[in-house]
N, C-alpha and C positions, 0 to 999 in steps of 0.2 A: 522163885521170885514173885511169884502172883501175892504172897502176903507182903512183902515191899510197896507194891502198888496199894495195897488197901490201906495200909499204912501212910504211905504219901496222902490221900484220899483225906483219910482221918484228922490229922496233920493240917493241912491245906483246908479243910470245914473248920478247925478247932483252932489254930495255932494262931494266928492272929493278934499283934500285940491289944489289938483296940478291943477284941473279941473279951477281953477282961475288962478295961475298962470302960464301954459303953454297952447301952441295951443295944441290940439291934433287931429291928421287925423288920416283917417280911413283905418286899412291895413287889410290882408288876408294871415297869414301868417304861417305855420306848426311850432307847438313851443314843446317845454318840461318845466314841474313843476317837480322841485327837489325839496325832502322833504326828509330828510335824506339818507336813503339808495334808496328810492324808485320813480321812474321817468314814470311822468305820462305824457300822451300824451294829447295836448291843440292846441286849434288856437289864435293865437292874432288878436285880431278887430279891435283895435286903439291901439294908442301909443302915447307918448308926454315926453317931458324930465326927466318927474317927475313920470310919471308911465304908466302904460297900460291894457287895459281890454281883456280878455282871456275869450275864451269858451273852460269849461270844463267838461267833465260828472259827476266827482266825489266832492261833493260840501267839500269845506277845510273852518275850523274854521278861523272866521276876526280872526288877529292879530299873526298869525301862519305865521313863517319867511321861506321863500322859496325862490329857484331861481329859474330865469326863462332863459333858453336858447333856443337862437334863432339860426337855425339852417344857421352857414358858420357865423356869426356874434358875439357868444360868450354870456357871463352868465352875471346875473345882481341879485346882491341878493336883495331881496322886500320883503313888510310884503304886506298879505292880510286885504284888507281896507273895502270890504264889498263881501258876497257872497250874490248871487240871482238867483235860477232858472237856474242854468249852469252855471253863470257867475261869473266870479270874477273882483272885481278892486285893481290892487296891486299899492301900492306907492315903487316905487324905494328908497332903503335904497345904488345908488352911487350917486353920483352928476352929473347934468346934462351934466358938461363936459365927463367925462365916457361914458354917453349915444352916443353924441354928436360924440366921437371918435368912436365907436362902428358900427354909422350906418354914416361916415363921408363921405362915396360917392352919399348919399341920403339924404342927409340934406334937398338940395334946392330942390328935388321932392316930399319928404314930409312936405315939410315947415315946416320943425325945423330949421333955420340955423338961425333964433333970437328969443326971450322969449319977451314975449306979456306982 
């Protein structure tokens, strides 16, 4: 079973519908996971117009709708697309203009300012 797990792994880094179509680079950034009433503390690793991976200590069910806010930049609602080991990958449930306006002083330092 231990290649199942690396495989999930694999999977879970790679699988990602948005992982095709946007760039995503890799940030370090002090975040929060809203889930109804309750606001958990996260880092985001990367990001991309389409969604972002976060480390978090408390592992949250795929498909369980959360927001993610970034701290001076604002909220973004996403479903959870896979968890692993601390990590989560969320698909942004706004469009990437949203995104786009969200983080629009840093576009051309994170190389989001065009869709690959």
């Amino acid at each position: 079973m231990p290649e199942a797990s690396g495989d999930k792994q694999k999977t879970a880094a790679e699988g990602t519908r948005e992982n095709r179509y946007f760039r995503r680079r890799s940030v370090l950034w002090p975040a929060k996971i809203l889930i109804g009433k309750h606001e958990l503390a996260c880092q985001v690793w990367n990001l991309s117009l389409g969604g972002a991976r976060v480390r978090i200590d408390l592992p949250i069910q795929e498909g369980t709708k959360v927001t993610l806010s970034v701290a001076g930049r604002g909220e973004m609602a996403a479903s959870v697309a896979w968890s692993v080991d601390g990590s989560l990958g969320l698909d942004f449930l706004v469009s990437p203009e949203v995104v786009k306006r969200m983080f629009k002083d840093r576009l051309h330092i994170l190389g989001l300012d065009d869709t690959d």
